[in-house]
C-alpha positions in Angstrom: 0.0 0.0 0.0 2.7 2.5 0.9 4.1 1.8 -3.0 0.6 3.0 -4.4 1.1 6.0 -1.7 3.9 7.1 -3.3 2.8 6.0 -7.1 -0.1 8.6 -6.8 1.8 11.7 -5.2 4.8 10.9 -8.5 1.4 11.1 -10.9 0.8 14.9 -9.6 1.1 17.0 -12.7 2.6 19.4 -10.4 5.7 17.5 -8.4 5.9 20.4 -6.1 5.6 18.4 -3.0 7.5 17.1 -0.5 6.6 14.0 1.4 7.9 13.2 5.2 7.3 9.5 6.3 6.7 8.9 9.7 8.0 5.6 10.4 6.6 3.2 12.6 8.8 0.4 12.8 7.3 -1.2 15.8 3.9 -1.8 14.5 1.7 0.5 17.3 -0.6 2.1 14.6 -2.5 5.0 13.9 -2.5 6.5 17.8 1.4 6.6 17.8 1.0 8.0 14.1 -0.7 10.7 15.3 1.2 11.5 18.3 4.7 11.7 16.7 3.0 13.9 14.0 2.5 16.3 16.8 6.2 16.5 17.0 7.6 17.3 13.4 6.6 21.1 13.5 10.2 22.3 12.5 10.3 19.8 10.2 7.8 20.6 7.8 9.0 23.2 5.2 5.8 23.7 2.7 3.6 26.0 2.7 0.5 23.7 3.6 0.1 20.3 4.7 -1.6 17.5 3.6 -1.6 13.8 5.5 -1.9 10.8 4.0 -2.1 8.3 5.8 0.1 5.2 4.3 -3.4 3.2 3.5 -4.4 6.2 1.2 -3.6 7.3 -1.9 -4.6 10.4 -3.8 -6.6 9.8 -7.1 -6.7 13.6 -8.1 -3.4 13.6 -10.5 -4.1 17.6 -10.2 -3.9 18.3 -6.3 -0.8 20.1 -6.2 -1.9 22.2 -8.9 -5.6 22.9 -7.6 -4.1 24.3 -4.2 -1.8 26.3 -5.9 -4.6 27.8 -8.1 -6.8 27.7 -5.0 -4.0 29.8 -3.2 -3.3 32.0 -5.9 -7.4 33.2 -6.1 -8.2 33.8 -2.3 -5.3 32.4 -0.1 -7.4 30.3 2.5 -5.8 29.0 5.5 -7.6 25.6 5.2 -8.6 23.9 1.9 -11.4 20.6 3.0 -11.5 18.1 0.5 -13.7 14.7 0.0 -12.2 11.3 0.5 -13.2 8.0 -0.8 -13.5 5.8 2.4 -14.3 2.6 1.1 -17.4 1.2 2.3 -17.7 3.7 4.9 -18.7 6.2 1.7 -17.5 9.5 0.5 -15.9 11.8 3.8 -17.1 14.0 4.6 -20.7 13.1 3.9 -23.8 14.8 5.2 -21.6 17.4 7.0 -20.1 19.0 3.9 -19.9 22.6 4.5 -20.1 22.6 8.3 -17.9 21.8 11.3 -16.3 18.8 11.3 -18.3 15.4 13.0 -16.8 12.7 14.4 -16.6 9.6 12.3 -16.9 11.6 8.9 -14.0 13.1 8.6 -10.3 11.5 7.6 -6.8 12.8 7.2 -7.1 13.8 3.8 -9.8 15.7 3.7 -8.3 18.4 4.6 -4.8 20.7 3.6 -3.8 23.1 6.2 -1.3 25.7 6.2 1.9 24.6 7.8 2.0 27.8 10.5 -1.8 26.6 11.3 -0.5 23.4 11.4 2.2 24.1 14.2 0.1 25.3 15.9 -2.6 23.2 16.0 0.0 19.5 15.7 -0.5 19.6 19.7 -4.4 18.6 19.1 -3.4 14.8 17.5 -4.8 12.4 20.1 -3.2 9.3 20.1 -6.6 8.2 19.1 -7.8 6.6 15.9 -10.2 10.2 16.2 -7.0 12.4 16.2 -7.9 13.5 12.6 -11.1 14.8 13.8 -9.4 16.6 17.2 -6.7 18.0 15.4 -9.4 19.4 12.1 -11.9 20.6 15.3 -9.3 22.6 17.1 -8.9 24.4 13.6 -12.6 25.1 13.2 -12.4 26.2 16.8 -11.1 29.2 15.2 -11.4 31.6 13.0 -9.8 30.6 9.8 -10.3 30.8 6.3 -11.5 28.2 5.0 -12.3 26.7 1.2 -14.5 24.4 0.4 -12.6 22.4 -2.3 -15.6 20.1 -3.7 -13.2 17.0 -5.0 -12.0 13.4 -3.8 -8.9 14.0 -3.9 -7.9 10.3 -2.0 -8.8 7.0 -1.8 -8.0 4.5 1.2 -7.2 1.8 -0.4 -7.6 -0.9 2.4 -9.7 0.3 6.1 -7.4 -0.7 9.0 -9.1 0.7 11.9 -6.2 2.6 13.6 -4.6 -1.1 14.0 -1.1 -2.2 13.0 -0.7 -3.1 9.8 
């Protein structure tokens, strides 16, 4: 899975990304994921931030470009996206628009930029909902935000925060 990660972020039409991998060597799973994301602040250099999550992979070839287009026009803060959750549907769902809900919202659904992202990295629960408590501290405040009507990802295999 982590090969079709990569694969879809080398099909950008636009390769200017960079991609940090936060390596979990000792198989605790998406908790510890999300709690030494909290600690690469400094070491992100981009000017916004997406995750995704080894499982996922982005099916929008044009991503990189749409943000940069997207900045360009209005320079938002926070750019929400859809994702393709399997069986679990299209996130988010019924809550497109409005604050985020628990259990319909993922990782890559969202692109923050990385100052917000600093500051709000102290939010990841070591939970499998530290997606949603990191995004809610965001709408918390009063940010700009872009409603970016696309599914941009696809998980590509529904792990359930374990191990894998």
């Amino acid at each position: 899975m982590l090969a079709n990660n990569i694969a879809s972020l080398a099909r950008q039409s636009d390769p200017d990304y960079e991609q940090i991998f936060v390596v979990d060597e000792e198989g605790r799973g998406i908790g510890e994921s999300y709690r030494r994301l909290a600690l690469l602040g400094e070491d992100i250099a981009g000017d916004f931030v997406l995750i995704l999550d080894d499982d996922d992979m982005l099916i929008s070839d044009s991503l990189i470009a749409d943000l940069k287009r997207i900045a360009a026009q209005g320079d938002p803060d926070v750019v929400m996206l859809r994702m393709d959750h399997g069986p679990r549907g299209v996130l988010p769902s019924r809550n497109w628009q409005k604050t985020p809900v628990i259990g319909d919202i993922g990782c890559s659904a969202f692109i923050v930029r990385r100052g917000i992202w600093q500051r709000h990295a102290q939010y990841f629960s070591d939970s499998y909902a530290g997606d949603f408590d990191f995004i809610n501290s965001i709408f918390a405040c009063d940010y700009e935000i872009y409603w970016f009507d696309c599914i941009a990802s696809r998980v590509q295999r529904i792990s359930l925060g374990q191990p894998e």
